[in-house]
TORKOL-4160 file (C-alpha; in steps of 0.2 Angstrom, whole numbers, padded with zeros to 4 digits, m for minus):
302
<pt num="1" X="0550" Y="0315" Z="0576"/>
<pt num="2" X="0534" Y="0304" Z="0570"/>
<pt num="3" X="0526" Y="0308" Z="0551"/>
<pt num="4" X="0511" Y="0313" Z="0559"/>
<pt num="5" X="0518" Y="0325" Z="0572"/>
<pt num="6" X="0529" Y="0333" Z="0557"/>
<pt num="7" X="0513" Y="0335" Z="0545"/>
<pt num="8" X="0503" Y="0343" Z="0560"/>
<pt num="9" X="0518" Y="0354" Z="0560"/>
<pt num="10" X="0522" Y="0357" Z="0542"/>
<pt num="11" X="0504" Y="0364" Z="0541"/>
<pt num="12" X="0501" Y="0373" Z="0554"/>
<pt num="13" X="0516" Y="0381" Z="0549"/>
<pt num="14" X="0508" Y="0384" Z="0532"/>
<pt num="15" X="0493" Y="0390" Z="0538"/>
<pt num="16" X="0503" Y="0403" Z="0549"/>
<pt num="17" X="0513" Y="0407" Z="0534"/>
<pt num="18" X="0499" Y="0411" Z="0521"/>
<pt num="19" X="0488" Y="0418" Z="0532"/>
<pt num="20" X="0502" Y="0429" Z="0537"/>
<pt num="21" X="0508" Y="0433" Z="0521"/>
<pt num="22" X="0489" Y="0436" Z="0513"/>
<pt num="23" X="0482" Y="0454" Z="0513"/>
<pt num="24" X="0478" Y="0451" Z="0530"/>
<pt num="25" X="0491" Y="0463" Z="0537"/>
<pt num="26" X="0486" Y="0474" Z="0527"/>
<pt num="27" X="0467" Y="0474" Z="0530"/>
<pt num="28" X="0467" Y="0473" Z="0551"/>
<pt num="29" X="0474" Y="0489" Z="0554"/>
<pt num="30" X="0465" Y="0500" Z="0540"/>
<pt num="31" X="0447" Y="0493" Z="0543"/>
<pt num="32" X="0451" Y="0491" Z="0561"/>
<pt num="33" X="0461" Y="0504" Z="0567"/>
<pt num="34" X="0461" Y="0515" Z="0552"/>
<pt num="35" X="0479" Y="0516" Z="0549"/>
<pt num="36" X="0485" Y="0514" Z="0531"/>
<pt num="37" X="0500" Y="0501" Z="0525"/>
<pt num="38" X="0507" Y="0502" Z="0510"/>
<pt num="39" X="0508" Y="0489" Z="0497"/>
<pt num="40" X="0526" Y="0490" Z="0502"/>
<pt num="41" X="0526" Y="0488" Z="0520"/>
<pt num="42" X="0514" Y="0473" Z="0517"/>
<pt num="43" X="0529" Y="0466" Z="0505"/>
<pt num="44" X="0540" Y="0469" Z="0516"/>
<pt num="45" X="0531" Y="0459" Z="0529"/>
<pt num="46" X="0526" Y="0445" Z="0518"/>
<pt num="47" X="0547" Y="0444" Z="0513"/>
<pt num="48" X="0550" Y="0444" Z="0531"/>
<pt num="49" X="0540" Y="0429" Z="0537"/>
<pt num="50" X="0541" Y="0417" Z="0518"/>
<pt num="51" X="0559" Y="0420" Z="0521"/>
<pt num="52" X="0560" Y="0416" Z="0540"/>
<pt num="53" X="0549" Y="0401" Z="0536"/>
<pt num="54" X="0563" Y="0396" Z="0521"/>
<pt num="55" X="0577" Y="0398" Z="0532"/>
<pt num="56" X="0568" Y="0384" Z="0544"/>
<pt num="57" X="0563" Y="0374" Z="0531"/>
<pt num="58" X="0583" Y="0371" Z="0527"/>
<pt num="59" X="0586" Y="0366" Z="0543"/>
<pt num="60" X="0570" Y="0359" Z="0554"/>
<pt num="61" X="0565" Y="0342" Z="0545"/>
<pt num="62" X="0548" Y="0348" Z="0547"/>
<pt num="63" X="0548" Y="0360" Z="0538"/>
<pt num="64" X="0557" Y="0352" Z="0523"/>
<pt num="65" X="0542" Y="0346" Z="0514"/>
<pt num="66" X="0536" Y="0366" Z="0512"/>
<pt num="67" X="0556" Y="0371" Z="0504"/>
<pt num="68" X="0548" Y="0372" Z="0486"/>
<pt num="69" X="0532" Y="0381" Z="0488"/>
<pt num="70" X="0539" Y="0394" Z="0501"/>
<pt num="71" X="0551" Y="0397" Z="0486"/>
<pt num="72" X="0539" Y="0401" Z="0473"/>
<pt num="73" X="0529" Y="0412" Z="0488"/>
<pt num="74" X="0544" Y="0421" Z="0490"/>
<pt num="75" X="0547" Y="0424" Z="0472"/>
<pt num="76" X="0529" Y="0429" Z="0470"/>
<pt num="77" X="0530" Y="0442" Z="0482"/>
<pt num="78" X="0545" Y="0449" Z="0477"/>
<pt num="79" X="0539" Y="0450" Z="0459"/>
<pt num="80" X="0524" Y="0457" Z="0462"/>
<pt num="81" X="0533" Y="0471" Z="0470"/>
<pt num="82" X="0546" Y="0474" Z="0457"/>
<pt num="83" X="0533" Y="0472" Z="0442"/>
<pt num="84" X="0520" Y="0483" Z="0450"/>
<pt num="85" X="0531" Y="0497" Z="0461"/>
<pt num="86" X="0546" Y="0498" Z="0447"/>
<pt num="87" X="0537" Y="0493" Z="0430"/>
<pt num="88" X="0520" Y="0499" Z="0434"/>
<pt num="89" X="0528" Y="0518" Z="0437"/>
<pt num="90" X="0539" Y="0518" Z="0423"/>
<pt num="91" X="0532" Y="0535" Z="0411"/>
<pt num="92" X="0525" Y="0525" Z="0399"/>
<pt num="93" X="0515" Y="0512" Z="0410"/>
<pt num="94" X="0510" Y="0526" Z="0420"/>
<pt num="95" X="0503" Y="0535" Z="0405"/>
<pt num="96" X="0492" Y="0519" Z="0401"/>
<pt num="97" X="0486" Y="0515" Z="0417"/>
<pt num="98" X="0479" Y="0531" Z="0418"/>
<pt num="99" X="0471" Y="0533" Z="0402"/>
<pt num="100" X="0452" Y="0534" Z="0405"/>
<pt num="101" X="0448" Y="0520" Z="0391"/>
<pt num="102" X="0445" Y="0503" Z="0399"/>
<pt num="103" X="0453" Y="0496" Z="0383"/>
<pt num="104" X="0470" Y="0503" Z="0387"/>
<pt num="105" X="0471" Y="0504" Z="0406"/>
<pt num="106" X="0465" Y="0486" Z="0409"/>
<pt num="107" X="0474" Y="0479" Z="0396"/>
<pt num="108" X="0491" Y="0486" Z="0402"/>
<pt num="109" X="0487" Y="0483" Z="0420"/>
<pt num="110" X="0485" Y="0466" Z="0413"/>
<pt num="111" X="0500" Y="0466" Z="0404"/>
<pt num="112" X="0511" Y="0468" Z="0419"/>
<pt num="113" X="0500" Y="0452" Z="0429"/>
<pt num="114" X="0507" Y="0443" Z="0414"/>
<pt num="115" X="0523" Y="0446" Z="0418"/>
<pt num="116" X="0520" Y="0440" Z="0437"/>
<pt num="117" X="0512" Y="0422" Z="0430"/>
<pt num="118" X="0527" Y="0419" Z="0415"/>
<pt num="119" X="0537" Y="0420" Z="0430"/>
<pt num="120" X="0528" Y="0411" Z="0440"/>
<pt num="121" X="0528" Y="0397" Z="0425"/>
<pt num="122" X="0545" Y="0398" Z="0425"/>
<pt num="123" X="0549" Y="0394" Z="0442"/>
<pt num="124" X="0536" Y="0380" Z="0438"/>
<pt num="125" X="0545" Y="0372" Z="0428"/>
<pt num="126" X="0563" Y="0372" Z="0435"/>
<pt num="127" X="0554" Y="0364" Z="0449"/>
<pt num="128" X="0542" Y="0353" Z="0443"/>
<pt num="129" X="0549" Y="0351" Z="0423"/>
<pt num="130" X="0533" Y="0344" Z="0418"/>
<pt num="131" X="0519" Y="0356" Z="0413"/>
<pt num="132" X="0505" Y="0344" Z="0417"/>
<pt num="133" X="0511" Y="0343" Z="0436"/>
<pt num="134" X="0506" Y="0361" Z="0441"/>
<pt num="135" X="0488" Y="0359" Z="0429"/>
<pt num="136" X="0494" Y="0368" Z="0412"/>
<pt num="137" X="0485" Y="0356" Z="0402"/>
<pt num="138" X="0468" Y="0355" Z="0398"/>
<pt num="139" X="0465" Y="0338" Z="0409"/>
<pt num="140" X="0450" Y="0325" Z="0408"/>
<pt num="141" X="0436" Y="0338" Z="0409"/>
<pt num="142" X="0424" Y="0323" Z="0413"/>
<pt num="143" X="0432" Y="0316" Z="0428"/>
<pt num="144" X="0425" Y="0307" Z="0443"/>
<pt num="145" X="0420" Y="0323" Z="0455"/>
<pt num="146" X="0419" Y="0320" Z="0473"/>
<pt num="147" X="0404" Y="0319" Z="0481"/>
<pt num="148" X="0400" Y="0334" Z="0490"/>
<pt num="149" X="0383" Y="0334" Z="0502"/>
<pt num="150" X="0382" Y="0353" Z="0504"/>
<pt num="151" X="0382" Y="0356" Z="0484"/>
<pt num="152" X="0371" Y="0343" Z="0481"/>
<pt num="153" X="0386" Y="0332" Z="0472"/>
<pt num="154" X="0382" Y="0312" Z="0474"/>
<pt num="155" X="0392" Y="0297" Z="0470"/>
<pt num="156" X="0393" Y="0296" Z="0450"/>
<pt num="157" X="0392" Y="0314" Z="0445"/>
<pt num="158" X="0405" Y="0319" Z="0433"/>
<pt num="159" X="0414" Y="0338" Z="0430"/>
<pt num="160" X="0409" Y="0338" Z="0412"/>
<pt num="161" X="0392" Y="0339" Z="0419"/>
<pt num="162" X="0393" Y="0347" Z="0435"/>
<pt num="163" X="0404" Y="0361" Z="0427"/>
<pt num="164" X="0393" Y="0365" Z="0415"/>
<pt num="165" X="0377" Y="0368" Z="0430"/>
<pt num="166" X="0393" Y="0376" Z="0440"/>
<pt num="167" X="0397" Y="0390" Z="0425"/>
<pt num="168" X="0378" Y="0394" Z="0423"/>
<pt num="169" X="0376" Y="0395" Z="0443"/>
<pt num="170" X="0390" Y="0405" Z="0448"/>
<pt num="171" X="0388" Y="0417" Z="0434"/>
<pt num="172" X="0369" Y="0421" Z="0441"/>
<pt num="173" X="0376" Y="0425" Z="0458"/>
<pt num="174" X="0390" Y="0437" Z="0450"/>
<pt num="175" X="0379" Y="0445" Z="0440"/>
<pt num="176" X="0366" Y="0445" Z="0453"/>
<pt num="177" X="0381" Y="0454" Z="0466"/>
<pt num="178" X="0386" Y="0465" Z="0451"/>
<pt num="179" X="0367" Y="0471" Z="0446"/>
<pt num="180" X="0365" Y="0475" Z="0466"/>
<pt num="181" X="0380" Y="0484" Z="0468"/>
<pt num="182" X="0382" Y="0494" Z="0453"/>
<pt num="183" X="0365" Y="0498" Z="0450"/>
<pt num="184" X="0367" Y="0500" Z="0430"/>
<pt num="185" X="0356" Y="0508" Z="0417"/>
<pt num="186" X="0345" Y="0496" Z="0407"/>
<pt num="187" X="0355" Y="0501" Z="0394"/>
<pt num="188" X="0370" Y="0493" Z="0398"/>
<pt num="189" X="0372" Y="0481" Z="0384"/>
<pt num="190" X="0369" Y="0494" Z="0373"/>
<pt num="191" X="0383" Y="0503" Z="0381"/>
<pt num="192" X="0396" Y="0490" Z="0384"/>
<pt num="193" X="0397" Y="0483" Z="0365"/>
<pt num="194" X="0410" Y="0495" Z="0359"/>
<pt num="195" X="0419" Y="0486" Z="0373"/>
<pt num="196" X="0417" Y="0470" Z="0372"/>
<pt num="197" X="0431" Y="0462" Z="0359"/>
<pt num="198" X="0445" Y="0471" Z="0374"/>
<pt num="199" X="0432" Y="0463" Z="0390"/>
<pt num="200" X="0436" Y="0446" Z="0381"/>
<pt num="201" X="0452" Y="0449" Z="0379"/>
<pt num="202" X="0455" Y="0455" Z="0395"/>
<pt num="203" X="0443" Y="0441" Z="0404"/>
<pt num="204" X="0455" Y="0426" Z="0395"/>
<pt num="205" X="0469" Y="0432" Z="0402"/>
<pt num="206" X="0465" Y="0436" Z="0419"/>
<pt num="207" X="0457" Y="0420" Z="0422"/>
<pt num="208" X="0474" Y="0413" Z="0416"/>
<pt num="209" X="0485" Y="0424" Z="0427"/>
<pt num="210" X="0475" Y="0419" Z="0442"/>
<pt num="211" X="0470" Y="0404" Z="0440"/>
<pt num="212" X="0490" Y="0400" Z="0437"/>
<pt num="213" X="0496" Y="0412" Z="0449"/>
<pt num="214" X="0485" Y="0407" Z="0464"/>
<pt num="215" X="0478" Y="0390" Z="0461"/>
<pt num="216" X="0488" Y="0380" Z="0449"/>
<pt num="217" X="0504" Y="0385" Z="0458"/>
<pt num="218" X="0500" Y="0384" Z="0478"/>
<pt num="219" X="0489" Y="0368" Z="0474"/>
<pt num="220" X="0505" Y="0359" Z="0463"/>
<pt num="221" X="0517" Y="0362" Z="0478"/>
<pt num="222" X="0505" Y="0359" Z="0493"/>
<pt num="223" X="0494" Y="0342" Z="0489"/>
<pt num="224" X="0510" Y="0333" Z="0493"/>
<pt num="225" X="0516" Y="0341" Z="0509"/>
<pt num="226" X="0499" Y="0344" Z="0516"/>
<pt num="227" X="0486" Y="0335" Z="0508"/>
<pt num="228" X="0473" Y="0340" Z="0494"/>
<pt num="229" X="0461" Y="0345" Z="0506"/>
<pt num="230" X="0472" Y="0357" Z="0517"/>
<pt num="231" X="0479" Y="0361" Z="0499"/>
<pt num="232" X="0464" Y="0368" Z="0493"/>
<pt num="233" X="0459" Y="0376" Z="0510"/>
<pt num="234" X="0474" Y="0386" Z="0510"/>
<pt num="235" X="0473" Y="0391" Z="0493"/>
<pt num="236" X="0456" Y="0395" Z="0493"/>
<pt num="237" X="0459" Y="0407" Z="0511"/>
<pt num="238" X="0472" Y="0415" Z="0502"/>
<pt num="239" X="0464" Y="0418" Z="0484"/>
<pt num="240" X="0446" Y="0424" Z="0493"/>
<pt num="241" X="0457" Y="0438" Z="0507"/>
<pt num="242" X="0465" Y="0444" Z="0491"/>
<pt num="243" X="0449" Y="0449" Z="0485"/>
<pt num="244" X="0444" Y="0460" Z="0500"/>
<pt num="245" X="0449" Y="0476" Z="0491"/>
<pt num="246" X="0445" Y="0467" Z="0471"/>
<pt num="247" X="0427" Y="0465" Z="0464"/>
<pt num="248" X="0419" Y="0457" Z="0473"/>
<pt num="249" X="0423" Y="0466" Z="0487"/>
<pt num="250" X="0422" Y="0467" Z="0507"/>
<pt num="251" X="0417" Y="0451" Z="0517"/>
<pt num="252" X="0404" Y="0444" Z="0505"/>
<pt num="253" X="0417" Y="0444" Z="0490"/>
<pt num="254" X="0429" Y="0439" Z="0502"/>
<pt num="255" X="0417" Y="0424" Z="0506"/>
<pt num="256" X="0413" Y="0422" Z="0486"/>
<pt num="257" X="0432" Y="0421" Z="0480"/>
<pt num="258" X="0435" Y="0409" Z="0494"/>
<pt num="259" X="0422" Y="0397" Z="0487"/>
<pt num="260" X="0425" Y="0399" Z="0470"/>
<pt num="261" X="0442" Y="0399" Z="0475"/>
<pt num="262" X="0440" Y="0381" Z="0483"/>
<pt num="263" X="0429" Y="0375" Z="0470"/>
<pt num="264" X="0439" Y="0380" Z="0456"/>
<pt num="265" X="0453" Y="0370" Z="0463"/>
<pt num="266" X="0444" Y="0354" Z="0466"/>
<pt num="267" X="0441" Y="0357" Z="0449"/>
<pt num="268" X="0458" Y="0357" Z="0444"/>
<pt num="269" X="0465" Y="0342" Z="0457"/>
<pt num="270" X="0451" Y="0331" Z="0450"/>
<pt num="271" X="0453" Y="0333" Z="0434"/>
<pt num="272" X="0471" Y="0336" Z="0433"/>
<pt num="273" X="0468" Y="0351" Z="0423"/>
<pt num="274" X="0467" Y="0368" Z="0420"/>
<pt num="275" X="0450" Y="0368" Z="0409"/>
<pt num="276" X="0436" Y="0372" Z="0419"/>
<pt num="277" X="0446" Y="0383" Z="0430"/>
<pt num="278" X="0449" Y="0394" Z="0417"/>
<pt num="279" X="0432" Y="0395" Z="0408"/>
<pt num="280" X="0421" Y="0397" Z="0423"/>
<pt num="281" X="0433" Y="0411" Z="0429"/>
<pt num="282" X="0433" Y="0418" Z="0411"/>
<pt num="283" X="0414" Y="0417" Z="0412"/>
<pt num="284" X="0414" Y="0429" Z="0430"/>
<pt num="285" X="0428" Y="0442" Z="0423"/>
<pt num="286" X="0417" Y="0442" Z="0405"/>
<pt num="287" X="0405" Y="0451" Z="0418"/>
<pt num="288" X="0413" Y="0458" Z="0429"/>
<pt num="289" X="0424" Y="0468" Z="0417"/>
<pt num="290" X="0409" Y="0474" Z="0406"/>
<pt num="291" X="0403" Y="0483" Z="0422"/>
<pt num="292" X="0420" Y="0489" Z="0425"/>
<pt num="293" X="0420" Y="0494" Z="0404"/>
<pt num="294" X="0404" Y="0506" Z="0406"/>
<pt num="295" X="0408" Y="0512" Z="0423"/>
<pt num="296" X="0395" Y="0504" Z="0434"/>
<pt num="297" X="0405" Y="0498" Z="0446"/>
<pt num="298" X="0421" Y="0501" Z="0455"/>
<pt num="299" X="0433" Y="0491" Z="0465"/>
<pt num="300" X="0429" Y="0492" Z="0487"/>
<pt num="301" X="0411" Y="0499" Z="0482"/>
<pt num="302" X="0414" Y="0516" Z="0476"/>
């Protein structure tokens, strides 16, 4: 078989794999036809097809190239299901995650995440065994940038510049989407200072379990087999549908993940890095978890 039939194939491949495997199944048949599936069923589907697409990958050449991300997908999924189904209902999580006080629910809802990234790390490792190919260092936060016409981005521009006008831009239009949707009292800094030393917290180390769970790893294993730009494309569809349900949510935060989610990862392939990934994330969950702290807003608009 010719390279570039068994690239075109390897990606379509991925695309029908992610796609598949995303929260899509999930969100088709409850907005659609109103029909409820579990976070099970959709594990148990997303098991289904990683592992269907394994199985090829060990014996249709090409396929091969996909053997080490459809790994970490499969582990992922499966660790997401133990950690959040067996963990997350033991007596004593369950007591945590439903205390009222945002300083104890978030923080144990993010203590199990962690869990999900360390072994997402670790899988890392065995397969890479060097940290600075799947972006856990800092990286050369003022590398060359790509141009990119839409944003505005010429030849020359650099990300310590450009991430600095990205962090200040981004956080407008999240606070922007936050201010319209939860409607809160002008007292809300008032309000959310008893709060903030846990939103901190609590921001740092969700933009470090997402950034590593669903950039850092899908980009480390998919800029070989597929490219960086189909790299980034498929993580970003798959980071912004994951979002549907999250804060943002519905289509426009589906549509707001998705190009944070692609931007974030230029970031990271560009600068070989996890820097600026992780800060202008940290900057939107600093935000976003201060309405959450007071109240203002809940996750799918409620």
């Amino acid at each position: 078989m010719k390279t570039g039939e068994s690239t075109k194939i390897s990606l379509i491949a991925a695309w029908a794999i992610v796609l598949g495997a995303s929260l899509l199944p999930k969100i088709i048949p409850q907005e659609i036809f109103h029909q409820t599936v579990s976070f099970t069923t959709q594990t148990i589907i997303s098991f289904c097809l990683i592992s269907i697409g394994l199985l090829l990958a060990f014996v249709w050449e090409p396929l091969n190239r996909l053997r080490s991300f459809l790994v970490l997908f499969l582990v992922l999924i499966c660790v997401q299901w133990v950690v959040f189904t067996q963990f997350g209902t033991l007596p004593f999580y369950k007591s945590l995650l439903h205390n009222p006080s945002f300083n104890i629910y978030m923080l144990a809802e993010l203590s199990l995440k962690l869990i999900v990234t360390g072994v997402i790390i670790a899988v890392l490792f065995m397969i890479k065994m060097n940290r600075a190919a799947f972006f856990l260092v800092k990286g050369n936060i003022s590398a060359p940038i790509e141009p990119v016409r839409w944003l505005g981005v010429g030849k020359g521009e650099n990300w310590k510049k450009f991430g600095l006008i990205l962090s200040v831009c981004i956080s407008l239009g999240t606070l922007a989407f936050l201010i319209i949707a939860g409607r809160p009292p002008l007292d809300i800094v008032i309000k959310v200072l008893p709060f903030l030393p846990a939103v901190l917290l609590a921001a740092a180390l969700n933009a470090f379990n997402e950034e590593m769970t669903y950039k850092a790893s899908f980009l480390s294993l998919l800029e070989g087999p597929v490219g960086k730009t189909q790299s980034l494309l498929l993580m970003a569809a798959y980071f912004g549908i994951l979002h549907f349900y999250g804060i943002p949510y519905g289509i426009v935060g589906v549509i707001m993940a998705t190009f944070l989610g692609w931007i974030l990862g230029k970031s990271m392939l560009e600068t070989r890095g996890f820097w600026w990934a992780w800060f202008i994330h940290f900057l939107q969950d600093v935000m976003i978890f201060m309405f959450l702290a007071i109240g203002s807003i809940t996750a799918g608009g409620g």
